[in-house]
LOTORKE-565061 format. One record per residue (C-alpha): residue number from 0; x, y, z; residue in three letters. Coordinates in nm, 4 decimals. Last residue first. Layout:
resi | x | y | z | resn
NUM | X | Y | Z | ALA
...
***
This chain:
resi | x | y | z | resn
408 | -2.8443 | -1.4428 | 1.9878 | UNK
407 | -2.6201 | -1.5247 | 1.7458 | UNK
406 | -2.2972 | -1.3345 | 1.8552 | UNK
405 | -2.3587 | -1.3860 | 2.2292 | UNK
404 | -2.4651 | -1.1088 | 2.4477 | UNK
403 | -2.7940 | -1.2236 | 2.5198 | UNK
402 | -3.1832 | -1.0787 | 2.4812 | UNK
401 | -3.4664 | -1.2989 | 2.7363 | UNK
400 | -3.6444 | -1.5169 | 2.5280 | UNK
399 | -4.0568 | -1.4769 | 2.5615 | UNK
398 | -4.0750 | -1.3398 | 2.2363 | UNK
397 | -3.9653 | -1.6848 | 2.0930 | UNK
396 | -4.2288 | -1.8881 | 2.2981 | UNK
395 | -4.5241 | -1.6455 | 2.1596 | UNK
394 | -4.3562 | -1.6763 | 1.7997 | UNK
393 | -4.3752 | -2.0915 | 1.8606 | UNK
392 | -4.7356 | -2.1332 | 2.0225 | UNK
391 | -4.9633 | -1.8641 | 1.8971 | UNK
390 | -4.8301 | -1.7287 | 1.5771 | UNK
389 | -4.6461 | -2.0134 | 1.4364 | UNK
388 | -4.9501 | -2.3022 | 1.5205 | UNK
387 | -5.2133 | -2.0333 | 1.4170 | UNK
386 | -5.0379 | -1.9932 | 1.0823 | UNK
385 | -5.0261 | -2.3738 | 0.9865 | UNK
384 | -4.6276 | -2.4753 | 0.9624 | UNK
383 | -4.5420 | -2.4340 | 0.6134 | UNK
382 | -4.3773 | -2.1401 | 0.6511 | UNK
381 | -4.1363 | -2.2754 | 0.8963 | UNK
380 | -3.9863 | -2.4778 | 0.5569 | UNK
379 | -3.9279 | -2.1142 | 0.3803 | UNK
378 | -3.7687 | -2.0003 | 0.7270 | UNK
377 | -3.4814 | -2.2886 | 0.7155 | UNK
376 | -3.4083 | -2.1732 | 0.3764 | UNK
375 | -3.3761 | -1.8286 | 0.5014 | UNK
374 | -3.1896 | -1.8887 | 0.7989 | UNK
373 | -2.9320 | -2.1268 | 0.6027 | UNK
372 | -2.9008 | -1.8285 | 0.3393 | UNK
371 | -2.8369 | -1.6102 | 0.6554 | UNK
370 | -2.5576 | -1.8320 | 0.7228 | UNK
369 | -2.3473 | -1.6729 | 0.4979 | UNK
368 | -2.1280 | -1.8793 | 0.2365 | UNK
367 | -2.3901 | -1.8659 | -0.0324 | UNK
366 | -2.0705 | -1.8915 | -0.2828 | UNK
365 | -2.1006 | -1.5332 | -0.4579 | UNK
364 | -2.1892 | -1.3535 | -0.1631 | UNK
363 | -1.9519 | -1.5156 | 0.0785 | UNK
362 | -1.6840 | -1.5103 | -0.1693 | UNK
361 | -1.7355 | -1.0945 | -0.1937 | UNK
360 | -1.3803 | -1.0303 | -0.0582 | UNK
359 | -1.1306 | -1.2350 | 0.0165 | UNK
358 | -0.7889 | -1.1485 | 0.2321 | UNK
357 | -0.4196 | -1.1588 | 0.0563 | UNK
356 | -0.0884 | -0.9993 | 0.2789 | UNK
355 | 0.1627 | -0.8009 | 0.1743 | UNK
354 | 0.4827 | -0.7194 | 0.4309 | UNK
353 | 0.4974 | -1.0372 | 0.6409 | UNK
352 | 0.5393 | -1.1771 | 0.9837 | UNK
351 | 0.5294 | -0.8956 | 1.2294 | UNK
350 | 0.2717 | -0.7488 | 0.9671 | UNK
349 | 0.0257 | -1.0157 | 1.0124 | UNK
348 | -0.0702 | -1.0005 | 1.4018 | UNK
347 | -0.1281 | -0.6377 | 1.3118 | UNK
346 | -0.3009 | -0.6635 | 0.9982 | UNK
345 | -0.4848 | -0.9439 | 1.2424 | UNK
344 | -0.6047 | -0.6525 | 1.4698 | UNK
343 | -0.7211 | -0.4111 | 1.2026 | UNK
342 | -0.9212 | -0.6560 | 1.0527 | UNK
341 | -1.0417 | -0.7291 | 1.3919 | UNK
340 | -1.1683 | -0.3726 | 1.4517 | UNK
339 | -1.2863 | -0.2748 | 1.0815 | UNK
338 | -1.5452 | -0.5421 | 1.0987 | UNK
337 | -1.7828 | -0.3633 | 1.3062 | UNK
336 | -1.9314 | -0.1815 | 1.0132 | UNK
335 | -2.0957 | 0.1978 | 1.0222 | UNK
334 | -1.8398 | 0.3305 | 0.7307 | UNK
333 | -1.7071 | 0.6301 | 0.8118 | UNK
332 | -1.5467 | 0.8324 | 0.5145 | UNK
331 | -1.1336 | 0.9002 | 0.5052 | UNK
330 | -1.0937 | 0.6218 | 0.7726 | UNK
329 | -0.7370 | 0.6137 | 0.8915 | UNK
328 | -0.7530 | 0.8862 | 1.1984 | UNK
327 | -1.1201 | 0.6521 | 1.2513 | UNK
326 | -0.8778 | 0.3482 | 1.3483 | UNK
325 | -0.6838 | 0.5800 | 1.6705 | UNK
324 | -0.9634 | 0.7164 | 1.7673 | UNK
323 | -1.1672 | 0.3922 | 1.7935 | UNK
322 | -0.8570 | 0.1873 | 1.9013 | UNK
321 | -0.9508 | 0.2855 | 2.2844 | UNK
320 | -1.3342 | 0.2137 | 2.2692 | UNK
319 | -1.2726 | -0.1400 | 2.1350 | UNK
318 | -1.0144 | -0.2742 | 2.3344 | UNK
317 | -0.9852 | -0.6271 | 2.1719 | UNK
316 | -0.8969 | -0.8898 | 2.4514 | UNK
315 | -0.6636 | -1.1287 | 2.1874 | UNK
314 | -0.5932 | -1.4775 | 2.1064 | UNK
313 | -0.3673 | -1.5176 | 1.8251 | UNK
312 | -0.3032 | -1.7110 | 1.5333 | UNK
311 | -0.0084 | -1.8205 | 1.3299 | UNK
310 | -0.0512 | -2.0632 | 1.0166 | UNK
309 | 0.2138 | -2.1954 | 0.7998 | UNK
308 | 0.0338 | -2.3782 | 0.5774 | UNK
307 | -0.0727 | -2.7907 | 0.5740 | UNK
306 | -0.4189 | -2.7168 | 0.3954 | UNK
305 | -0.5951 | -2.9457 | 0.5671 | UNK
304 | -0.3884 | -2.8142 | 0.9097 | UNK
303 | -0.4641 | -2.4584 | 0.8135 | UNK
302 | -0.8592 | -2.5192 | 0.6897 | UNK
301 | -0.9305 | -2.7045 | 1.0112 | UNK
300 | -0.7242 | -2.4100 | 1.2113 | UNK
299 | -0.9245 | -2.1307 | 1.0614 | UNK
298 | -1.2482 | -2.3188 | 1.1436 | UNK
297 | -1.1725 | -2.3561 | 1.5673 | UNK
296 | -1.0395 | -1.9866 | 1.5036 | UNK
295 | -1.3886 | -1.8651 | 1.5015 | UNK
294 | -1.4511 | -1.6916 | 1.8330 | UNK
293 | -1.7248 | -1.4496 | 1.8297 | UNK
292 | -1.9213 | -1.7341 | 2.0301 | UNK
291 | -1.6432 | -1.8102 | 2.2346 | UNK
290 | -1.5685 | -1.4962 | 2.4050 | UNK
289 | -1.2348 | -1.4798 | 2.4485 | UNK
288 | -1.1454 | -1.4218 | 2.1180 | UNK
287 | -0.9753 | -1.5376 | 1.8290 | UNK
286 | -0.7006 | -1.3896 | 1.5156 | UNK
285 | -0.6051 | -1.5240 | 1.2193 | UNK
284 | -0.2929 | -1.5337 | 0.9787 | UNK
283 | -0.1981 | -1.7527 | 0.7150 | UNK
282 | 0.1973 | -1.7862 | 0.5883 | UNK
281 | 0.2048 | -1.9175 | 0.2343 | UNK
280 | 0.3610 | -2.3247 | 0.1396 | UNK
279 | 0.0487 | -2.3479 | -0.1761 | UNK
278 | -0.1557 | -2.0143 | -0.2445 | UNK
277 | -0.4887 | -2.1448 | -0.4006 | UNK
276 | -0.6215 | -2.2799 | -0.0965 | UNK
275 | -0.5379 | -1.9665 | 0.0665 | UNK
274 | -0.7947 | -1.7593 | -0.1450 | UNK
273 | -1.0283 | -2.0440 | -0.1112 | UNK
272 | -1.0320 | -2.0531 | 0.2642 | UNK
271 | -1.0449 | -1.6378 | 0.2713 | UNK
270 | -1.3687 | -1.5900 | 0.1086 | UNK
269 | -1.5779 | -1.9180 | 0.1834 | UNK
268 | -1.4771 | -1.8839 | 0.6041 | UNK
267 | -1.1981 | -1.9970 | 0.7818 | UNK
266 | -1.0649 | -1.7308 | 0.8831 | UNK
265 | -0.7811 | -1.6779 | 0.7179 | UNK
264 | -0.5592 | -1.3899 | 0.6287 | UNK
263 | -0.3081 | -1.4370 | 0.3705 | UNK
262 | 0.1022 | -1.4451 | 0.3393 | UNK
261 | 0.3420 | -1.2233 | 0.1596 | UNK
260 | 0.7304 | -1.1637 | 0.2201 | UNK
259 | 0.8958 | -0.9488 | -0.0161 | UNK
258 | 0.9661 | -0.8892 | -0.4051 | UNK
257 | 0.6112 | -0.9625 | -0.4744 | UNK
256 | 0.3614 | -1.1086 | -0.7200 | UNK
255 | 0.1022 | -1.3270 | -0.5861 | UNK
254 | -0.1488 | -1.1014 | -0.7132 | UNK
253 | -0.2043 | -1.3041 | -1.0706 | UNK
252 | -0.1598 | -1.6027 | -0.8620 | UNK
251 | -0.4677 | -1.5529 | -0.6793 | UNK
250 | -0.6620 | -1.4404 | -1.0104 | UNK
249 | -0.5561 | -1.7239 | -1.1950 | UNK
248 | -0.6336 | -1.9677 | -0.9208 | UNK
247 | -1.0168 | -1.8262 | -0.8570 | UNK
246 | -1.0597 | -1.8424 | -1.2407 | UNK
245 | -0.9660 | -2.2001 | -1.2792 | UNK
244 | -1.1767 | -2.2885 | -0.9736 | UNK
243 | -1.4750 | -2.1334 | -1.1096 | UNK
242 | -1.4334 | -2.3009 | -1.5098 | UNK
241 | -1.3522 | -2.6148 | -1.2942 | UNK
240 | -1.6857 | -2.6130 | -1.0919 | UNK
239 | -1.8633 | -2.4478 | -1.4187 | UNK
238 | -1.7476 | -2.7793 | -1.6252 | UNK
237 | -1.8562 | -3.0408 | -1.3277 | UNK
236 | -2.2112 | -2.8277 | -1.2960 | UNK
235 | -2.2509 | -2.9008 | -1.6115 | UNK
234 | -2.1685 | -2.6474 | -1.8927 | UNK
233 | -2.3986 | -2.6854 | -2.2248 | UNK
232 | -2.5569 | -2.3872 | -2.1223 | UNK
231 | -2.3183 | -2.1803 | -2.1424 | UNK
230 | -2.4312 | -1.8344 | -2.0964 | UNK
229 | -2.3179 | -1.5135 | -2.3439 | UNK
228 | -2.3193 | -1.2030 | -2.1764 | UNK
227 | -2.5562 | -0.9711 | -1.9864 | UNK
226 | -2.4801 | -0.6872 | -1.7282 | UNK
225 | -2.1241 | -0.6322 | -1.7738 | UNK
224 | -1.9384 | -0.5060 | -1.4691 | UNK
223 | -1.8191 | -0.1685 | -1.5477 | UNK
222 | -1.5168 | -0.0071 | -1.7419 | UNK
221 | -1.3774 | 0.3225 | -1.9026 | UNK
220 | -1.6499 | 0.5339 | -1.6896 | UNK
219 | -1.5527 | 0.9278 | -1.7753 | UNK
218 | -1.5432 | 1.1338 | -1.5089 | UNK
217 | -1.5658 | 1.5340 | -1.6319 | UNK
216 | -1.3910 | 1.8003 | -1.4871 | UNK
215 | -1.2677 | 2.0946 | -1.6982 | UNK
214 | -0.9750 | 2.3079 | -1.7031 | UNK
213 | -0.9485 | 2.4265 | -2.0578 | UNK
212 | -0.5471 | 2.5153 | -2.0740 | UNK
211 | -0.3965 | 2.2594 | -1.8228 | UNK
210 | -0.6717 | 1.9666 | -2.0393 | UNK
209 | -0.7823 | 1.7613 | -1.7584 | UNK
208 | -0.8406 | 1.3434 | -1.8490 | UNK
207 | -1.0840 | 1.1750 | -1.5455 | UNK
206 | -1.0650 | 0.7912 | -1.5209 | UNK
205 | -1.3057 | 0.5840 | -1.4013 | UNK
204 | -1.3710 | 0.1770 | -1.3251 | UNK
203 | -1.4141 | 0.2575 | -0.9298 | UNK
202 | -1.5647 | 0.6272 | -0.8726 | UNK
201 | -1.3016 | 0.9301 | -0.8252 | UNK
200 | -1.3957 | 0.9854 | -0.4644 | UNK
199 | -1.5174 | 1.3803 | -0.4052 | UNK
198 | -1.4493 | 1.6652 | -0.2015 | UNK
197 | -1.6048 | 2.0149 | -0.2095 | UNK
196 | -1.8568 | 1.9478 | -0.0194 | UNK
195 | -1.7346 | 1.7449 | 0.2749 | UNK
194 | -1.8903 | 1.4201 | 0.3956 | UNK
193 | -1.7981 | 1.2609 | 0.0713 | UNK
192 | -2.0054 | 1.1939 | -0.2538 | UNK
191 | -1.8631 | 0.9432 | -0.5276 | UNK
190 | -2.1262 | 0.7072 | -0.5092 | UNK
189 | -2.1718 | 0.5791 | -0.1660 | UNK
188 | -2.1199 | 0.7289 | 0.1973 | UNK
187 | -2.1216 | 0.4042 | 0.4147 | UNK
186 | -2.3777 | 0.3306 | 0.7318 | UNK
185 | -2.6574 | 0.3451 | 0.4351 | UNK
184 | -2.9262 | 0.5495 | 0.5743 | UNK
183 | -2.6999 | 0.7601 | 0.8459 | UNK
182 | -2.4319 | 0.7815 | 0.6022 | UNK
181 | -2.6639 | 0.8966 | 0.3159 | UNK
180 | -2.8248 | 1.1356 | 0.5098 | UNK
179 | -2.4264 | 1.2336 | 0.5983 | UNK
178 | -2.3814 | 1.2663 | 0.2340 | UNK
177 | -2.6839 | 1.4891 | 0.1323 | UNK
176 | -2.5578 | 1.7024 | 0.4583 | UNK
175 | -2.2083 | 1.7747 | 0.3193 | UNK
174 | -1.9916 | 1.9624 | 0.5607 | UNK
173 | -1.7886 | 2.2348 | 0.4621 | UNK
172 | -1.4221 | 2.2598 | 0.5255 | UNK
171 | -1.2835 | 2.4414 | 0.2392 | UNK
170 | -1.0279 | 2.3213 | 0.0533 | UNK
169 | -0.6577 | 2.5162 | -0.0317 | UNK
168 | -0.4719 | 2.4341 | 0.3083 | UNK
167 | -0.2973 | 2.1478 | 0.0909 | UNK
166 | -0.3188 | 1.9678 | 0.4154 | UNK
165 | -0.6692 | 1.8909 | 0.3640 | UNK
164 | -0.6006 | 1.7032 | 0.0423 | UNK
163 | -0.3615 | 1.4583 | 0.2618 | UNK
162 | -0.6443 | 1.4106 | 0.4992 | UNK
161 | -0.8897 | 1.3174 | 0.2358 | UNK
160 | -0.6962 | 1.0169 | 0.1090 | UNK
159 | -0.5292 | 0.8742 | -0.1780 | UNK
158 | -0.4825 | 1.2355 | -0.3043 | UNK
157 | -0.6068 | 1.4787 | -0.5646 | UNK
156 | -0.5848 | 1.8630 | -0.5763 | UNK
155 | -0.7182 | 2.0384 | -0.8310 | UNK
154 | -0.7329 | 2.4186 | -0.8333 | UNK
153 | -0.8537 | 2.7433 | -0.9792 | UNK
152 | -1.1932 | 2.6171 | -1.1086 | UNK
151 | -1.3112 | 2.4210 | -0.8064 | UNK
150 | -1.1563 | 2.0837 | -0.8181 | UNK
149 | -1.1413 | 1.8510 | -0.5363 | UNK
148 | -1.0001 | 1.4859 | -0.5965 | UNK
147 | -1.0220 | 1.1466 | -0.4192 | UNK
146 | -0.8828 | 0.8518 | -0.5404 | UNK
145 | -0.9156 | 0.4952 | -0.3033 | UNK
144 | -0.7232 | 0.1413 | -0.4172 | UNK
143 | -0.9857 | -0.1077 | -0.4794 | UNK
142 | -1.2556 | 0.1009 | -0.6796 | UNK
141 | -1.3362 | -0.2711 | -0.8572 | UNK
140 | -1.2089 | -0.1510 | -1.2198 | UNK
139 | -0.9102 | 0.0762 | -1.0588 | UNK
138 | -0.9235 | 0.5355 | -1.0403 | UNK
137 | -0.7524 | 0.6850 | -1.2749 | UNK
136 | -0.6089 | 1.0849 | -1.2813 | UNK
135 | -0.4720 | 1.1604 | -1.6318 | UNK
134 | -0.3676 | 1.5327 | -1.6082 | UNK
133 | -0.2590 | 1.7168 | -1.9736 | UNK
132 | -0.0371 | 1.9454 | -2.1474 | UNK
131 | 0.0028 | 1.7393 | -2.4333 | UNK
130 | 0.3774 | 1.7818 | -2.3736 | UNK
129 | 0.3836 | 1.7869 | -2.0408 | UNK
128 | 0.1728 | 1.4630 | -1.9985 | UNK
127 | 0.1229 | 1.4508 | -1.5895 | UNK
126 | -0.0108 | 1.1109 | -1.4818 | UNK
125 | -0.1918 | 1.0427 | -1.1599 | UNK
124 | -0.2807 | 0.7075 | -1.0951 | UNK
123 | -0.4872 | 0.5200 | -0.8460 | UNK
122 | -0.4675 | 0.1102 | -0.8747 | UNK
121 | -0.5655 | -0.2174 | -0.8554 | UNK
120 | -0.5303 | -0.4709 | -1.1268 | UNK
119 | -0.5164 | -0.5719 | -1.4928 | UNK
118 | -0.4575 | -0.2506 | -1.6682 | UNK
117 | -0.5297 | -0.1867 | -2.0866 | UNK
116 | -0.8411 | 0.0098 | -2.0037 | UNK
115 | -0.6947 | 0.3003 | -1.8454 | UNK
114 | -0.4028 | 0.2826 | -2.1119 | UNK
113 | -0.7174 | 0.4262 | -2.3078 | UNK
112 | -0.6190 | 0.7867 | -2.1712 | UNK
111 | -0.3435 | 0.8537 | -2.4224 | UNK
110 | -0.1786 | 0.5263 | -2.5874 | UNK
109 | 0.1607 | 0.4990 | -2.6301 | UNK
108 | 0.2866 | 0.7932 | -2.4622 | UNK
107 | 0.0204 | 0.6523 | -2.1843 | UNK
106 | 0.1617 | 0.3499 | -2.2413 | UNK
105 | 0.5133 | 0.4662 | -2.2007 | UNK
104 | 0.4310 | 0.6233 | -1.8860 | UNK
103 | 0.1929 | 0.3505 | -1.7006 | UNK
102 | 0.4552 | 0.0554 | -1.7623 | UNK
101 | 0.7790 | 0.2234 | -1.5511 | UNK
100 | 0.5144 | 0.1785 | -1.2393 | UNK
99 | 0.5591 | -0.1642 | -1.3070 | UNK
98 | 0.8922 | -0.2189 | -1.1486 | UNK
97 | 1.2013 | -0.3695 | -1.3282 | UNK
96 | 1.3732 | -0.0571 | -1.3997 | UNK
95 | 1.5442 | 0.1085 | -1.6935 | UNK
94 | 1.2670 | 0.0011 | -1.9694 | UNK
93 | 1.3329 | 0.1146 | -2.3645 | UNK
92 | 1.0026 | 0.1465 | -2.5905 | UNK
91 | 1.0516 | 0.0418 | -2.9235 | UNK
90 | 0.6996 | -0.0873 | -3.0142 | UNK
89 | 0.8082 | -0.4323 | -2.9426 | UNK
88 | 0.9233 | -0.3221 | -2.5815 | UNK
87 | 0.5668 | -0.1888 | -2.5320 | UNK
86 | 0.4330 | -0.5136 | -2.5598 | UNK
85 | 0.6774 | -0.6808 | -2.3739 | UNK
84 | 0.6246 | -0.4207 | -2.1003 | UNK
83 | 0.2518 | -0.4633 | -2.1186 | UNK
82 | 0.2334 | -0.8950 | -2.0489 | UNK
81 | 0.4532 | -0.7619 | -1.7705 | UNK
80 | 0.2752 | -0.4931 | -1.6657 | UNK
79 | -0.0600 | -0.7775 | -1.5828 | UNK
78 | -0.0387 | -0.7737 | -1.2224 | UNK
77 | -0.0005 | -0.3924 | -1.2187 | UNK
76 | 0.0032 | -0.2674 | -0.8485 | UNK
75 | -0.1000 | -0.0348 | -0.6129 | UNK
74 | -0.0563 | 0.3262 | -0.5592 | UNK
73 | 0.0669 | 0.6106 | -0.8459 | UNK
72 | 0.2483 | 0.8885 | -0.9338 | UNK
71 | 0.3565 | 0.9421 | -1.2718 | UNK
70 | 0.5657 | 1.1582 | -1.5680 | UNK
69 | 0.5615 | 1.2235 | -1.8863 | UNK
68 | 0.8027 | 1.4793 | -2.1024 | UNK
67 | 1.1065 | 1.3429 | -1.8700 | UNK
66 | 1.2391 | 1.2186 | -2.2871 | UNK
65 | 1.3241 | 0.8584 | -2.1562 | UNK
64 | 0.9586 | 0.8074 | -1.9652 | UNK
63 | 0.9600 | 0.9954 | -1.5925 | UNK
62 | 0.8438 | 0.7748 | -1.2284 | UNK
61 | 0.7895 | 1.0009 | -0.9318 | UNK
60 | 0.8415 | 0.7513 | -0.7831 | UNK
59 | 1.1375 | 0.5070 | -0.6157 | UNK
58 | 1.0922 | 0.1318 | -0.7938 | UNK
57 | 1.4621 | 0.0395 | -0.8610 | UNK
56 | 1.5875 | -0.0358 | -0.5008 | UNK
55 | 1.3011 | -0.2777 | -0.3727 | UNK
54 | 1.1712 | -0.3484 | -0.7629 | UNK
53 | 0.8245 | -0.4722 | -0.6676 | UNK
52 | 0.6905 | -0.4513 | -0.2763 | UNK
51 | 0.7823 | -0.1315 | -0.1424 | UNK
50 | 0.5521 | 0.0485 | 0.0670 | UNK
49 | 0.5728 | 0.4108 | -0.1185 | UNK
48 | 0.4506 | 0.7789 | 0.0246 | UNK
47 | 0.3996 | 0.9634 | -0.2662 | UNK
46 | 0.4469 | 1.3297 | -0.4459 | UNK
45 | 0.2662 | 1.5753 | -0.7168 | UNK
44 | 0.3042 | 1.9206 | -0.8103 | UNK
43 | 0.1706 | 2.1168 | -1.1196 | UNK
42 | 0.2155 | 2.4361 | -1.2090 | UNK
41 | 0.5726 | 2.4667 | -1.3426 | UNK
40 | 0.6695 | 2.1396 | -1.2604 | UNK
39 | 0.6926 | 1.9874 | -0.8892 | UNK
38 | 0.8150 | 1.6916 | -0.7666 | UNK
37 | 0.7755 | 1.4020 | -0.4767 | UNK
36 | 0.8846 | 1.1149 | -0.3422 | UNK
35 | 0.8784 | 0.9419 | -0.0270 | UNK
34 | 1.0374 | 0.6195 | 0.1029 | UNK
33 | 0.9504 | 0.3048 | 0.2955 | UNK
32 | 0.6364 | 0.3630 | 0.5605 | UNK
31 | 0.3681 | 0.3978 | 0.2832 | UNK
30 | 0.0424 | 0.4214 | 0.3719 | UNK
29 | 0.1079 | 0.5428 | 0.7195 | UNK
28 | 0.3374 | 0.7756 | 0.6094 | UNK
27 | -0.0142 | 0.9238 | 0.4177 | UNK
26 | 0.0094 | 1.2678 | 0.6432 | UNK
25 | 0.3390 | 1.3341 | 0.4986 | UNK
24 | 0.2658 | 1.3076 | 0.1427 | UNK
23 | 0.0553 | 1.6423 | 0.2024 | UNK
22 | 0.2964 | 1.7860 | 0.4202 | UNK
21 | 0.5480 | 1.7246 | 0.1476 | UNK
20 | 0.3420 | 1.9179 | -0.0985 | UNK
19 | 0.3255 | 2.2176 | 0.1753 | UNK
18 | 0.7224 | 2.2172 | 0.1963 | UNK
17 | 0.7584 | 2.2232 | -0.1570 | UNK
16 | 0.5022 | 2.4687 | -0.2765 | UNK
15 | 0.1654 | 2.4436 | -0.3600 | UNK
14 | 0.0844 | 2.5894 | -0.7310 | UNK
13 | 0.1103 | 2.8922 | -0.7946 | UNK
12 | -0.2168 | 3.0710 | -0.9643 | UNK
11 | -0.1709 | 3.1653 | -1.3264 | UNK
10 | -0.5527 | 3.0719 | -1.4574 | UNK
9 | -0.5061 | 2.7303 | -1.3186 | UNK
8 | -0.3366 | 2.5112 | -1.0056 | UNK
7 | -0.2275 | 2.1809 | -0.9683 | UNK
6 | -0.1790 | 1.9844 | -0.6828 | UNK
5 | -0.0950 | 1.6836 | -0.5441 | UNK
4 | -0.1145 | 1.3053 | -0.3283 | UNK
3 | -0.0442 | 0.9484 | -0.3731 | UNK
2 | -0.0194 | 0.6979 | -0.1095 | UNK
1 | 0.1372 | 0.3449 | -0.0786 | UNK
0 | 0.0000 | 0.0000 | 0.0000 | UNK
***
């Protein structure tokens, strides 16, 4: 994880100067702990913060093509740049590092904003073309890595997090009521609204191209999940089982690459069981608690010793009320979701161990790994029991149940 943040200004206004665009890096250490970078050109300025996982000693940004006409921040990674940097190699293009930041400026001098739609993974990108006198900001397919930008005529100032915009000491701090409705609806702010006016997220699968002359903002969606396609229904449930798993593989291995340690969490659950079953000899982390029904490392350890990885696990008495300040410093939008606690926890366990670590997301969903699906098939057989039976013996019995403190109640 690293952290991208800048400025640049219109109509003859300075941009931010040195020691303000290294406050603005500053405040995303957190994101990247290994080096910082940063540069400014005429009126445009733009720096990172950098975890380093590909290239150790080769991969320090900003990033310039041969000519120093383009040049790039940007947070995440590539998995396809090397399938891109043979390309670009047959069109003449000339590498100096191994990292796959060096991809994003020859194919943008390759190909303009549609190099947006030529990357395979997750990513935020700013790009400065000096020649074309243009900014590329783009934002990943699945909105993975976070963009947000504020523009208001004079300036633009884009960052991997709010915080880091702030510090540019050029946004006003209004709040947004639309979004907090949203908040207090939704427990998330979604779309690309934030709880401050002027500030918005760069939605997942978009890219937004500024001319420096004709400063105008306008998102433009280069990808989305497609909503019909072509069905196979001569599959059985044997081909779509190995269509799935060959999938699942490709995409695990596709993020497996790293110059340093990596490992996954696990908690034995659809999302994260798969994900490790797919990365052979890897590290797995997990965390338990006291309390036995929020306790699930009984399932992490079934899938561990199955698997036969490496697995380390932890008991631990979370503090809630004391990491709240500290975990909402790190949350650019609240997000009303318990989870953010133990995840927090076992990044913890997991970074005394490794430096990149794998967890699932959306298995549950896909897989029916919830057991509300249980619940609800379980409730379409208790609707067959006659109405007077449900409503005067068994809901009467249920209401009588005193509340507990146990997960599932």
């Amino acid at each position: 994880m690293c952290g991208i943040a800048g400025n640049v200004s219109f109509g003859g206004l300075p941009t931010v100067n040195d020691e303000t665009l290294k406050t603005m890096i500053d405040t995303l250490i957190h994101r990247g702990p290994d080096e910082s970078g940063r540069d400014i050109y005429q009126n445009v300025a733009m720096g990172m913060r950098r975890l380093s996982i590909i290239d150790l000693a080769g991969g320090s940004q900003p990033i310039y093509n041969s000519d120093r006409t383009i040049w790039t921040v940007y947070n995440g990674e590539i998995y396809n740049y090397r399938e891109l940097r043979q390309e670009l190699r047959s069109l003449g293009y000339r590498f100096t590092t191994d990292t796959d930041t060096e991809v994003i400026v020859h194919g943008y001098q390759e190909w303009g904003a549609q190099l947006a739609g030529r990357l395979n993974g997750m990513f935020a990108i700013a790009i400065h073309g000096i020649r074309n006198e243009k900014i590329l900001l783009i934002r990943d397919q699945l909105g993975i890595k976070p963009l947000f930008y504020m523009f208001d005529g004079r300036n633009l100032c884009s960052a991997s997090e709010i915080k880091a915009l702030l510090a540019s000491r050029r946004i006003r701090r209004e709040l947004n009521t639309t979004a907090l409705v949203d908040f207090m609806s939704w427990e998330y702010v979604p779309g690309k609204n934030t709880l401050f006016k002027s500030i918005r997220k760069l939605e997942a699968g978009h890219y937004i191209e500024i001319d420096l002359d004709q400063p105008k903002v306008n998102p433009k969606c280069y990808w989305d999940i497609p909503l019909s396609g072509e069905i196979e229904d001569s599959f059985s449930d044997q081909d779509w089982q190995e269509a799935i798993d060959h999938q699942i593989r490709k995409s695990t291995k596709a993020q497996m690459v790293s110059d340093v340690p990596l490992g996954a969490f696990l908690s034995g659950g659809v999302d994260s069981s798969l994900i490790t079953a797919n990365m052979p000899g890897s590290k797995t982390f997990s965390i338990g608690f006291e309390d036995p029904s929020y306790n699930e490392l009984k399932w992490a350890s079934l899938v561990s010793e199955h698997l036969g990885v490496d697995h380390h696990s932890e008991i631990i008495v979370p503090d809630a009320l004391g990491l709240f300040s500290q975990l909402m410093h790190f949350m650019e939008d609240p997000i009303g979701d318990f989870s953010i606690f133990p995840t927090y926890l076992v990044s913890k366990l997991a970074r005394k161990h490794v430096t990149v670590a794998l967890s699932g997301d959306g298995g549950d969903e896909l897989f029916g790994g919830y057991e509300t699906y249980l619940a609800q098939g379980m409730a379409n057989k208790y609707n067959l029991i006659p109405g007077f039976i449900r409503r005067g013996i068994v809901e009467k019995s249920i209401n009588s149940l005193k509340p507990t403190a146990k997960k599932k109640g």
